[in-house]
LUMGUZA-962079 format. One line per field, with one value per residue (C-alpha): residue number from 1; residue in one letter; chain; x, y, z. Coordinates in pm, whole numbers, plus 32768, in hexadecimal, padded with zeros to 4 digits. Example, Ala and Ser with C-alpha at 12.3 -4.5 7.8 and 13.67 -1.06 7.14 Angstrom:
2
seq 1  2;
type A  S;
mol A  A;
east 84CE  8557;
north 7E3E  7F96;
up 830C  82CA;
END
This chain:
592
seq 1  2  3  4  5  6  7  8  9  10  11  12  13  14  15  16  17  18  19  20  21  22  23  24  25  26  27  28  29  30  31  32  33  34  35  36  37  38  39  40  41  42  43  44  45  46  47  48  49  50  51  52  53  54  55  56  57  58  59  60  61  62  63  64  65  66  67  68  69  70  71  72  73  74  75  76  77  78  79  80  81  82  83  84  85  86  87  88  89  90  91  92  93  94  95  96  97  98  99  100  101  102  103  104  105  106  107  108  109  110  111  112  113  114  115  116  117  118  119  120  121  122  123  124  125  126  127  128  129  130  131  132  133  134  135  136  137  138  139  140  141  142  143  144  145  146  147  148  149  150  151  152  153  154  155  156  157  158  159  160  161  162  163  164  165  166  167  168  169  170  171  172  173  174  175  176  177  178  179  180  181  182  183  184  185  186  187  188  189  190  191  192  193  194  195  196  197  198  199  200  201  202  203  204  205  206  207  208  209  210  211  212  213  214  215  216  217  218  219  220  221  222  223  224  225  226  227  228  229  230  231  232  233  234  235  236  237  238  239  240  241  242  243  244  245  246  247  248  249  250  251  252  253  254  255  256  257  258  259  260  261  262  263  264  265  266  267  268  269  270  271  272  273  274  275  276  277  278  279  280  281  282  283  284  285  286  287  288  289  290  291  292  293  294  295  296  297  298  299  300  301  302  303  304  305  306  307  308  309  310  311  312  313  314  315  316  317  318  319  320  321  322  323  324  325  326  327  328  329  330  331  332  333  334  335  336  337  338  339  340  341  342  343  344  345  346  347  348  349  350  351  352  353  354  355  356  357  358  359  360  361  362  363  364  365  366  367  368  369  370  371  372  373  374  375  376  377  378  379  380  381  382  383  384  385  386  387  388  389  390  391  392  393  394  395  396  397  398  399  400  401  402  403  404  405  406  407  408  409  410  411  412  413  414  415  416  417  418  419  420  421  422  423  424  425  426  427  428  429  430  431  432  433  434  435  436  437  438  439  440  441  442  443  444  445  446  447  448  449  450  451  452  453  454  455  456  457  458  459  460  461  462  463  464  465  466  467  468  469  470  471  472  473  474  475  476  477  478  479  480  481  482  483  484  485  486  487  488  489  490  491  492  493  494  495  496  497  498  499  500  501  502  503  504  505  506  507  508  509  510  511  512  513  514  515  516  517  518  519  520  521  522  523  524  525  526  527  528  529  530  531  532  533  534  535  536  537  538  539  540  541  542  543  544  545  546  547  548  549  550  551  552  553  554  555  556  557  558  559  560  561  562  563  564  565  566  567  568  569  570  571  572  573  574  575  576  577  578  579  580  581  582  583  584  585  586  587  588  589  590  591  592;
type X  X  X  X  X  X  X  X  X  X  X  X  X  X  X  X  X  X  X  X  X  X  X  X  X  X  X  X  X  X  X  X  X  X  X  X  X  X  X  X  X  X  X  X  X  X  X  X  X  X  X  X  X  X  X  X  X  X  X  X  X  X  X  X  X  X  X  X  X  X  X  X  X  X  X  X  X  X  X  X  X  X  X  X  X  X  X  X  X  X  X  X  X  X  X  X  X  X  X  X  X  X  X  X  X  X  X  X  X  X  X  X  X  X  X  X  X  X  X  X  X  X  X  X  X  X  X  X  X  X  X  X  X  X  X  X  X  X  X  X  X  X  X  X  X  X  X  X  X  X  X  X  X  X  X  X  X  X  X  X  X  X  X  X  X  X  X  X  X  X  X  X  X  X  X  X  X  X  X  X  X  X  X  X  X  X  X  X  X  X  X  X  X  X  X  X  X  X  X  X  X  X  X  X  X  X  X  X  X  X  X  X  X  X  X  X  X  X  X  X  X  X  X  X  X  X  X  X  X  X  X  X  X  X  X  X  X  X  X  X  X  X  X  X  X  X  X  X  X  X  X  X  X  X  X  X  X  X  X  X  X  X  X  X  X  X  X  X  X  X  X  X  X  X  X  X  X  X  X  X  X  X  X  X  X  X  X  X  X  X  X  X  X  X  X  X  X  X  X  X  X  X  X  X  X  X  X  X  X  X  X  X  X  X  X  X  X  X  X  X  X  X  X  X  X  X  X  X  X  X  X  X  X  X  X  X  X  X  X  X  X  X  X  X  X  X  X  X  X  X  X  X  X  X  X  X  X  X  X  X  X  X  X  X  X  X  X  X  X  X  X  X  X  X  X  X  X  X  X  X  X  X  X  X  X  X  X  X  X  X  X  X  X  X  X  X  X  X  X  X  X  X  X  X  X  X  X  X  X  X  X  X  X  X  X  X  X  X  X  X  X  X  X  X  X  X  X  X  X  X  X  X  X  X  X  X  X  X  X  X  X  X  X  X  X  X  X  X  X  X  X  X  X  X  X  X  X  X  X  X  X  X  X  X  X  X  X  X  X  X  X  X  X  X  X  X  X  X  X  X  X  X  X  X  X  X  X  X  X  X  X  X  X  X  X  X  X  X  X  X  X  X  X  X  X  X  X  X  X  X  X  X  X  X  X  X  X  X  X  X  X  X  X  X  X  X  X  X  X  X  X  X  X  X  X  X  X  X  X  X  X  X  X  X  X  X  X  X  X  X  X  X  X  X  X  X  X  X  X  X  X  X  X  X  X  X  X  X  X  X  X  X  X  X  X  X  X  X  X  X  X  X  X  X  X  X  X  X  X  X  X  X;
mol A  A  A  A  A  A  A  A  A  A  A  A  A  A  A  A  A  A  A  A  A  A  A  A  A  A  A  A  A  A  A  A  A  A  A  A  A  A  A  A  A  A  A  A  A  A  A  A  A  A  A  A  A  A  A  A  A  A  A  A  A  A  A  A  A  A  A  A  A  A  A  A  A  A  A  A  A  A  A  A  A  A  A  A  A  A  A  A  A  A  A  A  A  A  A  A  A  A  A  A  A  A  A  A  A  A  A  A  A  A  A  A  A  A  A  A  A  A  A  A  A  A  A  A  A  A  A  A  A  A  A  A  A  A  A  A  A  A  A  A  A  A  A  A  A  A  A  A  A  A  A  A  A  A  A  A  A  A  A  A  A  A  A  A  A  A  A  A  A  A  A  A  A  A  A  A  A  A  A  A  A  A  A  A  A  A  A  A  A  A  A  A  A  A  A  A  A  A  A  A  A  A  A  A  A  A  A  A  A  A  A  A  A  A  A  A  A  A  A  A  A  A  A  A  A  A  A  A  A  A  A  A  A  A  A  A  A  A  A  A  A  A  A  A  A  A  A  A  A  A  A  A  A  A  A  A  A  A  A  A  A  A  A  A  A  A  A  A  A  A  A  A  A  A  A  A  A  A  A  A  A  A  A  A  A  A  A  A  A  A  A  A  A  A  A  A  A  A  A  A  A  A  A  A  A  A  A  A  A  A  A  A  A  A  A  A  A  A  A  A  A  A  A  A  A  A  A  A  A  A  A  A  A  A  A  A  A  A  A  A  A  A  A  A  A  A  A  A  A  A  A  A  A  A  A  A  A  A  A  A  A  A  A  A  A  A  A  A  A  A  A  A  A  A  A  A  A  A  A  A  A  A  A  A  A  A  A  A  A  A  A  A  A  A  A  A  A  A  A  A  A  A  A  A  A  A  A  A  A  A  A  A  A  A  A  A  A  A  A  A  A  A  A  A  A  A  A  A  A  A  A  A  A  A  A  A  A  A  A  A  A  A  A  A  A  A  A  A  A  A  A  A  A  A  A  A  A  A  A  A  A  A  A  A  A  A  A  A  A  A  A  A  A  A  A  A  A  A  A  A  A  A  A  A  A  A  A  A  A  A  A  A  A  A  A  A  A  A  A  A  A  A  A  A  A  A  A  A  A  A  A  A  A  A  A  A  A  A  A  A  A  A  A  A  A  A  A  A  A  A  A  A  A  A  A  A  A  A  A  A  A  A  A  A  A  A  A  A  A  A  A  A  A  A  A  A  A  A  A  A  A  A  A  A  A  A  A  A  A  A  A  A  A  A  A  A  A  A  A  A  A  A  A  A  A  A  A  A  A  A  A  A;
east A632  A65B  A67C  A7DD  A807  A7B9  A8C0  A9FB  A939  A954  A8C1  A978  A953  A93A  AA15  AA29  A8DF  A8B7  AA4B  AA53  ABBB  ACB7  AD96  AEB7  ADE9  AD74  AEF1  AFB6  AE5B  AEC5  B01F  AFD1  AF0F  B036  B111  B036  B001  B195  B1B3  B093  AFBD  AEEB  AD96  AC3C  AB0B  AA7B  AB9A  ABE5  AA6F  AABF  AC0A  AB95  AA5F  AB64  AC55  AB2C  AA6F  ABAF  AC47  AAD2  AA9C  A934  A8B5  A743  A65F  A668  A7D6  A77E  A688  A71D  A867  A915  A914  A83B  A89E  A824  A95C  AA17  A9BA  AA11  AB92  ABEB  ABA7  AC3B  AD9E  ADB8  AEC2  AE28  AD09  AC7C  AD3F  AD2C  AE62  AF4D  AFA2  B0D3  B140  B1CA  B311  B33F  B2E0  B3D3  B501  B55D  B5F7  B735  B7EE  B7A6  B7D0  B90C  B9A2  B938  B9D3  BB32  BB59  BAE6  BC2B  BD05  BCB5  BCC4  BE3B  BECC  BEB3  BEB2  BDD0  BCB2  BCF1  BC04  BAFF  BAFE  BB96  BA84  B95D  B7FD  B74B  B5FF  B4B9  B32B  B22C  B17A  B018  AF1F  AE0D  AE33  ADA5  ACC5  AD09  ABE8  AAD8  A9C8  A869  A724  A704  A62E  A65A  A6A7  A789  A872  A96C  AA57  AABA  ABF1  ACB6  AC24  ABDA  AD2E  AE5F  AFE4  B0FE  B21E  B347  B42B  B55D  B5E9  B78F  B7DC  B8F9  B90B  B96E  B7F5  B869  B74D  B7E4  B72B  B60E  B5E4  B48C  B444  B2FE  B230  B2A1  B3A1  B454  B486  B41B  B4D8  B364  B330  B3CA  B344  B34F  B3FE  B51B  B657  B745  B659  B675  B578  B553  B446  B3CE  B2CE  B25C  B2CB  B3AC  B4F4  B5F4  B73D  B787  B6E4  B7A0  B904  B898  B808  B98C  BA0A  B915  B99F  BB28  BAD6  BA2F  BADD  BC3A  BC91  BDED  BF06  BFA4  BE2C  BD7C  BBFA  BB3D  B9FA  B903  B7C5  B715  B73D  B640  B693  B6CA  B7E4  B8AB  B908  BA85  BABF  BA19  BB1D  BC39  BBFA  BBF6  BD19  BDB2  BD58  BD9F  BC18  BC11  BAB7  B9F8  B8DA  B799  B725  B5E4  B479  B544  B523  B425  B524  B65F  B638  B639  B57D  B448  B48B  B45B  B45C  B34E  B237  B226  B25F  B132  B080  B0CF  B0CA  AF62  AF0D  AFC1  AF01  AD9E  AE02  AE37  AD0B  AC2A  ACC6  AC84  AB27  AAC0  AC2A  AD02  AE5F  AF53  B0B3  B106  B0A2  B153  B29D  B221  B147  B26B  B341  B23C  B272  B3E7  B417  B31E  B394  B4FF  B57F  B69F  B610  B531  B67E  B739  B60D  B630  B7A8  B7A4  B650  B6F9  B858  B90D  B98B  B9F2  BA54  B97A  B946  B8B5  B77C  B687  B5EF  B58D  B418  B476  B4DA  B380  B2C7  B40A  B408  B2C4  B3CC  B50C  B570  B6BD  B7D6  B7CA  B68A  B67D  B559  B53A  B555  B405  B34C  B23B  B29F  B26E  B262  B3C3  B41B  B368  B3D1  B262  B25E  B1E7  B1F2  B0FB  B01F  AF27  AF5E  AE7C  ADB7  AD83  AE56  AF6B  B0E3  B1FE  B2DE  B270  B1C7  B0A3  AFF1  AE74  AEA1  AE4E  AF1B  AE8C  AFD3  AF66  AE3B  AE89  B025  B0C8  B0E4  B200  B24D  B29C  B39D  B3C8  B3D5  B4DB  B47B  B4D9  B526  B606  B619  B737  B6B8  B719  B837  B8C8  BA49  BB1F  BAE3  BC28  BD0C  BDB7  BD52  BBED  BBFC  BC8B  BB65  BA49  BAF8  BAE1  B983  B926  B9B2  B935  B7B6  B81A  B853  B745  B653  B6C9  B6CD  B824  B7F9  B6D2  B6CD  B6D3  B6B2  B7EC  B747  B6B4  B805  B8A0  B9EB  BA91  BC10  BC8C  BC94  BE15  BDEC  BF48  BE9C  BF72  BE74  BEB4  BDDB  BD52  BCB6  BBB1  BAC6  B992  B892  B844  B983  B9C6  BB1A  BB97  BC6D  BDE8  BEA1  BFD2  C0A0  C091  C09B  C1CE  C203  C1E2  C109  C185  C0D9  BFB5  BF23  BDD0  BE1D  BD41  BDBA  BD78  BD43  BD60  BCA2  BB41  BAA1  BBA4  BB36  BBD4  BBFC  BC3E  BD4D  BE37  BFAB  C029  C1A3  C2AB  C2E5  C41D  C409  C333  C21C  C13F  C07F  BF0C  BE17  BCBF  BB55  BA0F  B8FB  B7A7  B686  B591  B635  B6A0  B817  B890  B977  B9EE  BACD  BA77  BA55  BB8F  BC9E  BCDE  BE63  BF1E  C04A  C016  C106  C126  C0B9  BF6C  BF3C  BE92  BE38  BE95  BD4B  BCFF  BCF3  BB73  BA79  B9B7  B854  B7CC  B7E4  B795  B898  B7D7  B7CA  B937  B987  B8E5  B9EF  B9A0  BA74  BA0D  BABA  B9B8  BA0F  B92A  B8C9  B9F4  B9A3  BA1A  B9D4;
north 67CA  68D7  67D7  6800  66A2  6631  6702  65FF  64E4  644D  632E  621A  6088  5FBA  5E6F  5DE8  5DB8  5C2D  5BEA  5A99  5A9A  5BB0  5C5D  5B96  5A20  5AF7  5B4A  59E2  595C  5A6A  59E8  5895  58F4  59C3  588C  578C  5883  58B6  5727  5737  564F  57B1  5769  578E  5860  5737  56C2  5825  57F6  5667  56E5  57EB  5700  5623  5723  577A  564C  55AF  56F3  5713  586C  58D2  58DD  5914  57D7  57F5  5782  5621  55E8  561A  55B6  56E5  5860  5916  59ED  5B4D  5AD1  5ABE  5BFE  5CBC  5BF1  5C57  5D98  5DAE  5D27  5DF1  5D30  5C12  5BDF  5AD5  5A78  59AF  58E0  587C  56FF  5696  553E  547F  5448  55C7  5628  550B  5532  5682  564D  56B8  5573  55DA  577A  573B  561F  5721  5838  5792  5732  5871  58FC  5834  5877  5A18  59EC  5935  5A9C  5BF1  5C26  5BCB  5CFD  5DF3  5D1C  5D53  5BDC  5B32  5AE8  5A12  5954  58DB  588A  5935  58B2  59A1  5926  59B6  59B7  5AE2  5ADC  5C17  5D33  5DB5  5EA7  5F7C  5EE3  5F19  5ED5  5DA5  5D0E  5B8B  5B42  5C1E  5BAA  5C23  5BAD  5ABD  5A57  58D9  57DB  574F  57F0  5794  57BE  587D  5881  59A0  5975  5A75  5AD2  5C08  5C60  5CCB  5E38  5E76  5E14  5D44  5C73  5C4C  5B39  59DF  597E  5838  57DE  56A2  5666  5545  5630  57AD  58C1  59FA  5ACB  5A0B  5B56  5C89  5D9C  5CB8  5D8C  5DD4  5C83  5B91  5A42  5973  57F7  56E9  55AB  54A6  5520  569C  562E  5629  54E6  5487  54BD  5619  5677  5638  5756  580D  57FF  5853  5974  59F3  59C3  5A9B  5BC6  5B9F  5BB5  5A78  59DA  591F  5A96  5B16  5A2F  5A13  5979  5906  58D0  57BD  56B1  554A  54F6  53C7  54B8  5570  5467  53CD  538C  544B  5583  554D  551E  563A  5709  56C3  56EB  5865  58A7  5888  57CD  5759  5724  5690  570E  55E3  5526  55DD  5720  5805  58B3  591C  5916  5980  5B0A  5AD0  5A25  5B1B  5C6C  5C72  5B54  5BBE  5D20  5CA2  5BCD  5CE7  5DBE  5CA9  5C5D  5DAE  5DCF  5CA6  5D85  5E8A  5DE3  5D31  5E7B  5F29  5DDF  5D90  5C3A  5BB9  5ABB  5AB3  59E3  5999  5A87  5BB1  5B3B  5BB1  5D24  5CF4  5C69  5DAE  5E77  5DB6  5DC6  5F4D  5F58  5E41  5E0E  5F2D  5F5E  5FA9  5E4A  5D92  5DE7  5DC8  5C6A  5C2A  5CDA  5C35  5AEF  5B3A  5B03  5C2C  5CF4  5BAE  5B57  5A05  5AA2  5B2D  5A51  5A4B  591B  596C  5921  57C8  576A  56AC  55CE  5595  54A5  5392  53D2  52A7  5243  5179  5064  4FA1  4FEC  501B  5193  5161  50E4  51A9  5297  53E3  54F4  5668  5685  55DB  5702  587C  5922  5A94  5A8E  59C0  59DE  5917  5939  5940  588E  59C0  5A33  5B3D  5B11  5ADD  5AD8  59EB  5905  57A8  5770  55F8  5699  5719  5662  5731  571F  5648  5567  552C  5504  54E6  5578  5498  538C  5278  5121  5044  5002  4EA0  4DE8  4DEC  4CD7  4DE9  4EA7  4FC5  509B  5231  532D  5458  5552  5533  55C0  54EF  558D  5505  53F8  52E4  5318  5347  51FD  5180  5206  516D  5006  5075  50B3  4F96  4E85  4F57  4EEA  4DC9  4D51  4DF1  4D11  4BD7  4B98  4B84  4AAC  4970  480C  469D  45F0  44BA  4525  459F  44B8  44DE  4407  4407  44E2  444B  4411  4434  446D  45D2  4721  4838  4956  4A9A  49E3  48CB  49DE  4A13  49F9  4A05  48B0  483A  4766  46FD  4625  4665  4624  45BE  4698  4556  4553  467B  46CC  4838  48CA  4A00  4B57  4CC6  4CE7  4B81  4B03  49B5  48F0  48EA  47E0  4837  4717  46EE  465E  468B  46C0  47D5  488B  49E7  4A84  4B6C  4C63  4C42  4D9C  4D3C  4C20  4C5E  4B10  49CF  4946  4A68  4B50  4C7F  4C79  4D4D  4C4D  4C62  4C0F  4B4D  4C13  4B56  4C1C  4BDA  4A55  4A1E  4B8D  4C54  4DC3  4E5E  4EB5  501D  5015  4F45  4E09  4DBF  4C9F  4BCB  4A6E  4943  48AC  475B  47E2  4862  4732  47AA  48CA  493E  49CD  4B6F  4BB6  4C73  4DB4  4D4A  4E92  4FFB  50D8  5143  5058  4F37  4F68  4F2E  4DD4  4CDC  4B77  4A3B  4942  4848  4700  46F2  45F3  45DD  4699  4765  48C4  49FC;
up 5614  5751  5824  5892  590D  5789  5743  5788  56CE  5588  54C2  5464  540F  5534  5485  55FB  5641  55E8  565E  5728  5734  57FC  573A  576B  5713  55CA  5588  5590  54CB  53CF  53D9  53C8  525E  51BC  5214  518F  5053  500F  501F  4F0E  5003  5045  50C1  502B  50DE  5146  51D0  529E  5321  538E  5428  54D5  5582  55DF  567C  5740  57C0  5820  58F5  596C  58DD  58C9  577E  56E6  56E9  5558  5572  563D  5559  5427  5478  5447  544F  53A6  5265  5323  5404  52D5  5278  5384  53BA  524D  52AF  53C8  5318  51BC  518A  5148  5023  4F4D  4E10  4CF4  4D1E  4BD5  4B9F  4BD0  4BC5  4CE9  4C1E  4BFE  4D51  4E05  4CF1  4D5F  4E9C  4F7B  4ED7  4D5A  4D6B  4E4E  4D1D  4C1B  4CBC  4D16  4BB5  4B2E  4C2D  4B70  4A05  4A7E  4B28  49B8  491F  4970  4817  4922  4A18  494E  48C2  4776  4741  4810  4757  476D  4644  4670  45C0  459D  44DC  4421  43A8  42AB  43A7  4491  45EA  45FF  46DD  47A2  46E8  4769  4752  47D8  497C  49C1  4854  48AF  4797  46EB  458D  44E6  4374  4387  41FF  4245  4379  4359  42AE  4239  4307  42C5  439F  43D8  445A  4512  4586  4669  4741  488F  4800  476D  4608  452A  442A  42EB  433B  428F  4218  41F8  4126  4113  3F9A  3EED  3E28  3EBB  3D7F  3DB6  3D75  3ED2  3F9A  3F04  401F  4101  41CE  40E9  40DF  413F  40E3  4065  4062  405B  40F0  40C5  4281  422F  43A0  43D3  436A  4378  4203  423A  4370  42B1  41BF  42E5  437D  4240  4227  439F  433C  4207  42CE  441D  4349  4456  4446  450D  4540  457B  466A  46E8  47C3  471A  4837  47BF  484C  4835  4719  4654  4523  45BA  461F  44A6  447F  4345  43FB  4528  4443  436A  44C6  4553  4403  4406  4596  4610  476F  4782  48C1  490A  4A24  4AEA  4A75  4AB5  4B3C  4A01  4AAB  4BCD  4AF2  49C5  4964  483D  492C  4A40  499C  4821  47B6  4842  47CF  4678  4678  46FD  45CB  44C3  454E  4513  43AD  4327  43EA  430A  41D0  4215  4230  4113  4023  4096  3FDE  3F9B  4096  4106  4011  4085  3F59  4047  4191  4134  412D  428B  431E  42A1  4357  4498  4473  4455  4591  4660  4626  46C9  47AF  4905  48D8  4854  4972  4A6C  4A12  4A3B  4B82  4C33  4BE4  4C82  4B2E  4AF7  4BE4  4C76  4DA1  4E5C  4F60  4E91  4EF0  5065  512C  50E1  4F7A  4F94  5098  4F55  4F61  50F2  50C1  5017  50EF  5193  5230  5172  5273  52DA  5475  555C  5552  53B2  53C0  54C5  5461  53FF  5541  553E  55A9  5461  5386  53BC  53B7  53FB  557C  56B6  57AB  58A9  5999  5AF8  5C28  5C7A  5B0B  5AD7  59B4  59D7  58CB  5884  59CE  59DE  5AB0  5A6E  5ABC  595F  5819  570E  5580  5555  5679  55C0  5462  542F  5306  51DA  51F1  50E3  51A4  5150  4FF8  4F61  4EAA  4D26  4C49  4B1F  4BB5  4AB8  4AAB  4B5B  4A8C  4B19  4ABA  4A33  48F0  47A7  4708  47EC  47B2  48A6  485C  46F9  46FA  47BE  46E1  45BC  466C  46FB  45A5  44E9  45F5  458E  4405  4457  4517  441B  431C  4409  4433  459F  45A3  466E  459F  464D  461D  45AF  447A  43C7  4323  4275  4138  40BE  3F9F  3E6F  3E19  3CC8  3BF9  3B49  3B64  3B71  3A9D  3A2F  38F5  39B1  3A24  38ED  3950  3A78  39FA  3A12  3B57  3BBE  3CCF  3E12  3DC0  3F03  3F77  3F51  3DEF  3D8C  3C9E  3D43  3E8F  3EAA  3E4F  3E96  3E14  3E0D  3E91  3FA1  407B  41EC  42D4  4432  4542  467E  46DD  45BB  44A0  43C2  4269  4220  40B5  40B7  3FD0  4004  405A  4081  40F1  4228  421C  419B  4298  42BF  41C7  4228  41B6  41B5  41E9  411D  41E2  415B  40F7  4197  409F  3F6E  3EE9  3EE4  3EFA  3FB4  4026  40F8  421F  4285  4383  42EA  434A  4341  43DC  43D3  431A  4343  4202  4266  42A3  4166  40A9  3F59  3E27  3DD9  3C76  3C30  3C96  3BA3  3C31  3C48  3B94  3B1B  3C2A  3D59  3E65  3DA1  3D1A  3E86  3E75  3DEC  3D3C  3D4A  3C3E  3D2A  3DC4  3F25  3F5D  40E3  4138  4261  41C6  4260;
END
């Protein structure tokens, strides 16, 4: 230790000591794995130690014999290049689904964010954000995941109690604004009738309601909106923007109508983009998982031998509400997602790399379906090798064999014309009027074909037959009876002409001639009625309903061929009051 030439010396790791490549081949392989890793194509060790092998025998780099024979570098290689890049380390990837990685893309965000531009400009309620809200969904189970414990070092397994192998649902439905405000929370339970002993401890005006799933529905969701007007104190003087995505559930027509009654615009994220869009996702979910986890821990340890009913979620989730739903997460949220303050801008290119893999151009042309280069991916660096070995940014040499050279950057090819071509998913405003009007149609044409009325018959096989002309005048008293049958009456000879109120027969003309069973709304002149039309059930034998969007048309009256008798309900209870039942024979009458 007198030596003073020891003096100046220190000891220190020696990570260079198995490098192959220079610095600057070490630096754009580096790049090359961030890029594949933010386009969620990241590679595997084994792959690293096939790339690197390649990247070597095909620039001529000397490598150890241990590499030619095994086909790629060795893990002490490995070793050493992680070490020499902190930046870069092994981790256990999440899954995400090709649908969610692609979906959220320039083309999407951009839609979202031009229509969230025009909902903010219709008010100036929208300028401080205490009128721009999000709703979304949680499912709260009664089988926590367990947080980690301290055990014994070496012990192979390690438990911890859980309330059963699998447990209920409960949803939790949660509205806040882009102010930090919480709006009381609606549980939803996986009962048929909700019991109001359901929420003890839940958070102060909760509201509680049940389903056979314990997830969200339509019928649900209209109380849900009725449940937000209440608390949000929403009207046509008071306006909000109610932010959601495009679930099936949130889309129902009452829902919409009962919104833009009360002055809520709502808007809708684009399909598998929650995760990006949302501020509930963003900032607020995950922490209150975190704490309900560790609520149900704690109940769990201080009722050793008992398990988790949905009777004791309501107070957990209370726990996880006074922890998680706090301001500074609330707004986190709003603001990471460029909602509020407004921000189109808030995502980077590197964001939307998952979504390059499926880009492809409007038009099929040559380039279209070329492979994917590394001038069509921003990566972080750009750097080659020059003849005599020595590095040089941002020039091209061909000597040098680049990772990209070797193995490209993930590109989907040309996609092929489906015969289902299903309608994508976007994201618009259901309370306007245009597509209000197009979820109603959307909605009855899904009626509609669940009940058959839509489904394909041979023209061959129906056969029709002449109404009976018969000289009977029907009249309320011919009706008794189930059992009573009556025959068709023709128009012809009928002694009166049909008045408001009265069930007809109408003939419609064409390739296959077809009747429809109508109620006369009105005379519209001597020559037309107004009707509003039945539809056949296909599950149930010669009844009919209304269909969920009216059906209302202009009749002439020679199409009308028969007065039908006043139908009978076919039972007691609301749905089968909506089924009506003629005690006409319409023999092989093709009625609908």
């Amino acid at each position: 230790m007198n030596n003073p030439e020891m003096a100046n010396m220190r000891m220190c790791p020696k990570y260079n000591s198995r490098q192959v490549f220079n610095t600057e081949q070490e630096s754009e392989l580096k790049d090359y794995l961030l890029t594949c890793s933010a386009m969620c194509y990241g590679l595997s060790l084994m792959n690293c130690r096939e790339l690197a092998f390649e990247m070597a025998s095909r620039n001529g780099i000397d490598c150890p014999e241990t590499w030619k024979i095994q086909k790629k570098a060795g893990i002490e290689w490995v070793r050493g290049f992680l070490k020499r890049h902190p930046d870069l380390s092994l981790r256990q990837p999440e899954a995400c689904s090709l649908s969610r990685a692609t979906s959220f893309n320039k083309h999407n965000v951009g839609l979202f964010f031009d229509k969230l531009e025009t909902v903010l400009k219709r008010s100036d309620h929208f300028s401080n954000g205490l009128r721009i809200f999000n709703l979304d969904e949680t499912g709260c189970s009664t089988v926590q995941k367990p947080t980690k414990i301290i055990a014994g070092k070496g012990v192979k397994q390690v438990a911890k109690v859980t309330s059963g192998e699998k447990g209920s649902l409960v949803t939790s439905c949660y509205i806040v604004n882009a102010a930090g405000n919480t709006l009381p929370p609606v549980i939803i339970f996986p009962r048929v009738h909700f019991k109001e002993h359901m929420l003890h401890g839940a958070p102060t005006g909760s509201l509680g309601l049940a389903t056979q799933s314990g997830w969200m529905n339509g019928e649900l969701f209209v109380e849900v909106l009725h449940h937000f007007v209440k608390h949000s104190f929403s009207s046509l003087e008071n306006p909000a923007v109610l932010i959601l995505d495009n679930h099936e559930s949130h889309l129902r027509i009452e829902a919409i109508e009962l919104a833009k009654e009360n002055g809520v615009t709502i808007l809708t994220i684009p399909p598998h983009c929650s995760n990006r869009l949302q501020p509930l996702d963003v900032s607020v979910f995950a922490a209150f998982k975190s704490f309900y986890n560790a609520s149900v821990d704690s109940w769990m340890m201080r009722n050793p031998g008992k398990t988790v009913s949905i009777y004791d979620v309501a107070s957990l989730i209370c726990k996880a509400h006074e922890k998680a739903m706090t301001p500074a997460n609330i707004t986190s949220g709003f603001r990471k997602t460029g909602i509020f303050p407004f921000n189109r801008n808030v995502f980077s290119e590197q964001d939307f790399l998952a979504s390059a893999v499926t880009d492809r151009e409007i038009s099929p042309t040559p380039e279209a379906t070329r492979p994917c280069s590394s001038k069509d991916i921003p990566i972080h660096n750009s750097m080659v090798m020059t003849g005599d070995g020595h590095s040089e940014e941002n020039s091209l040499t061909p000597s040098y064999i680049s990772p990209v050279n070797i193995h490209n950057y993930p590109k989907a090819g040309k996609r092929l014309e489906s015969a289902n071509k299903r309608k994508k998913g976007r994201s618009f405003i259901p309370t306007d009027t245009p597509e209000k009007n197009q979820l109603a149609l959307q909605y009855q044409h899904k009626m509609n074909s669940k009940r058959g009325l839509f489904k394909k018959c041979d023209p061959k096989k129906i056969k029709f037959t002449e109404i009976s002309n018969e000289d009977e005048e029907f009249s309320e008293s011919d009706v008794s009876s189930d059992n009573e049958v009556i025959q068709l009456q023709s128009y012809d000879q009928l002694a009166r002409k049909p008045k408001e109120g009265d069930f007809v027969l109408v003939e419609f003309s064409g390739k296959n001639t077809k009747f429809y069973i109508g109620e006369v709304l009105r005379e519209i002149d001597i020559e037309d009625y107004e009707v509003k039309f039945l539809r056949k059930s296909e599950k149930m034998w010669r009844k009919f309903f209304y269909p969920y969007v009216p059906d209302i048309a202009s009749v002439a009256t020679k199409d009308i061929r028969a007065l039908l008798p006043v139908p009978s309900e076919h039972g007691k209870t609301k749905r089968q009051k909506s089924y009506l039942k003629f005690c006409v024979d319409f023999g092989r009458l093709n009625v609908l």
